[in-house]
Each structure stands twice: as C-alpha cells, then as structure tokens.
C-alpha positions as CSV (number, residue, x, y, z in Angstrom):
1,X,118.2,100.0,153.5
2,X,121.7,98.6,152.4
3,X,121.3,98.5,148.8
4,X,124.6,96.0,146.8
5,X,124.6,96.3,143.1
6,X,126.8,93.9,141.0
7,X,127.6,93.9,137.4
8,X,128.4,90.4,136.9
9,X,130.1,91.5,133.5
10,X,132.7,93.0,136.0
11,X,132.9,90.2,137.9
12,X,136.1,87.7,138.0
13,X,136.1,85.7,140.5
14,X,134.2,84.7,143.6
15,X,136.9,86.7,145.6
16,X,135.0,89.7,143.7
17,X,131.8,89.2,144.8
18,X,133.0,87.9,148.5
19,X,134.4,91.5,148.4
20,X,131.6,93.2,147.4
21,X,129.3,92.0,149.9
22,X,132.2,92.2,153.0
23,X,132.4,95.9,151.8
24,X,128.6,96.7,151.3
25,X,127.3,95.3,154.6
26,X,130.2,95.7,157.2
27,X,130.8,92.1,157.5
28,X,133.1,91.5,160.7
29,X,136.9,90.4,159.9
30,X,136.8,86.9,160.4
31,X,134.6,86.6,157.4
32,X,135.3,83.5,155.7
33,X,134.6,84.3,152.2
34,X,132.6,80.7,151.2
35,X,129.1,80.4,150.0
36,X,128.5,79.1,153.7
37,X,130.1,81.8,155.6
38,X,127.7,84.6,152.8
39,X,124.2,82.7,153.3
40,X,125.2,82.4,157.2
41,X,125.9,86.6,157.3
42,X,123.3,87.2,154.9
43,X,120.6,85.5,157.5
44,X,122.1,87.3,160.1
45,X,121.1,90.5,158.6
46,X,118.2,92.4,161.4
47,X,118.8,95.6,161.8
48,X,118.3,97.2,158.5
49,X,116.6,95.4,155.1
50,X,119.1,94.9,152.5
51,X,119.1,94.5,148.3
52,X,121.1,92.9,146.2
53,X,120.8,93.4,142.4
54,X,122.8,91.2,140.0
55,X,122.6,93.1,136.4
56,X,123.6,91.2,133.7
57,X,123.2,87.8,135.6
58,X,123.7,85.3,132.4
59,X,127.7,86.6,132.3
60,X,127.9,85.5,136.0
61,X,129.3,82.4,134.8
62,X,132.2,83.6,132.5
63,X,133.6,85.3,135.6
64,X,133.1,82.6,138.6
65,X,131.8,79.5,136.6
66,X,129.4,77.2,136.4
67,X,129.2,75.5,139.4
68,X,129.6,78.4,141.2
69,X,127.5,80.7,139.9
70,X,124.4,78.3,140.2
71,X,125.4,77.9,143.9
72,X,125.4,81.7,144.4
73,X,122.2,82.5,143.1
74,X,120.9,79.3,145.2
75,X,122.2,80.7,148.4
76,X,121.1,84.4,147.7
77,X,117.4,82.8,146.7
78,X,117.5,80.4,149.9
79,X,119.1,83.7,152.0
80,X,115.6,85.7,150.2
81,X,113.1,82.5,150.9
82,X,114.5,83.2,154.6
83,X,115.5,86.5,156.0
84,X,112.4,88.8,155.5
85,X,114.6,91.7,155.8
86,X,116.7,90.4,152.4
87,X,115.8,90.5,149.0
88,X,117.7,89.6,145.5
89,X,116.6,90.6,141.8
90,X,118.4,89.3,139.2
91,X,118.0,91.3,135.6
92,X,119.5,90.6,132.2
C-alpha cells in the first residue's frame, strides 16, 4: 500500500498538492497537473491499493481556495466511489 499524507495547513497552492501526489505514486512525466489529469491517474491505480489522508482538511481552502478545494475533495471522493483499490479520509 502507497500511503499520501497531507497537512493541508502546509498546503499553498494546488501546485503543492499536484506535487505531492506526482511524488507519492510515481506518476509518469507528462503528468498534467489538473483536477482531470489527478482523478484520471488516481483511477488508473491497479497494482497496489493506495491512501490518502488530508489532516486538517477545513484549512484546505486558505491554501488553494474555495472553488478548488471543493473540487479536490470531489474528485478524490468520486476517484474513492470508483477505484476499489483507492481510499481518502479526511480528518479535522
């Protein structure tokens, strides 16, 4: 199991977190670093079950905003409803 942990009081920027996962599960180089291009890897995922925990998830938007803070935790809840081999926790 690949396990990703993010503090989203460390967070910035969506580059951040586009980094984070790129880094944690060996995403290929032409990675394109949208909410599209993560929930289309994340899918992808077969050959080993992978976690990601967000800690401190109600901060997530002072680093990335709003808009797109709502639309990561959609895509890494539709990525969950999807892949049986990926799950997500958010904890405050």
């Amino acid at each position: 199991m690949k396990e990703l942990i993010i503090d989203a009081a460390t967070v910035d920027s969506m580059y951040t977190i586009h980094d984070r996962f790129f880094a944690a599960f060996d995403f290929a180089e032409c990675y394109g670093e949208t909410l599209d291009s993560l929930h289309d890897y994340l899918c992808e995922i077969n050959k080993f079950d992978a976690h990601v925990k967000i800690l401190n998830n109600s901060q997530l938007e002072k680093g990335v905003g709003e808009k797109e803070a709502a639309a990561l935790r959609r895509v890494l809840t539709d990525t969950e409803a999807e892949n049986p081999r990926f799950t997500v926790e958010f904890v405050d």
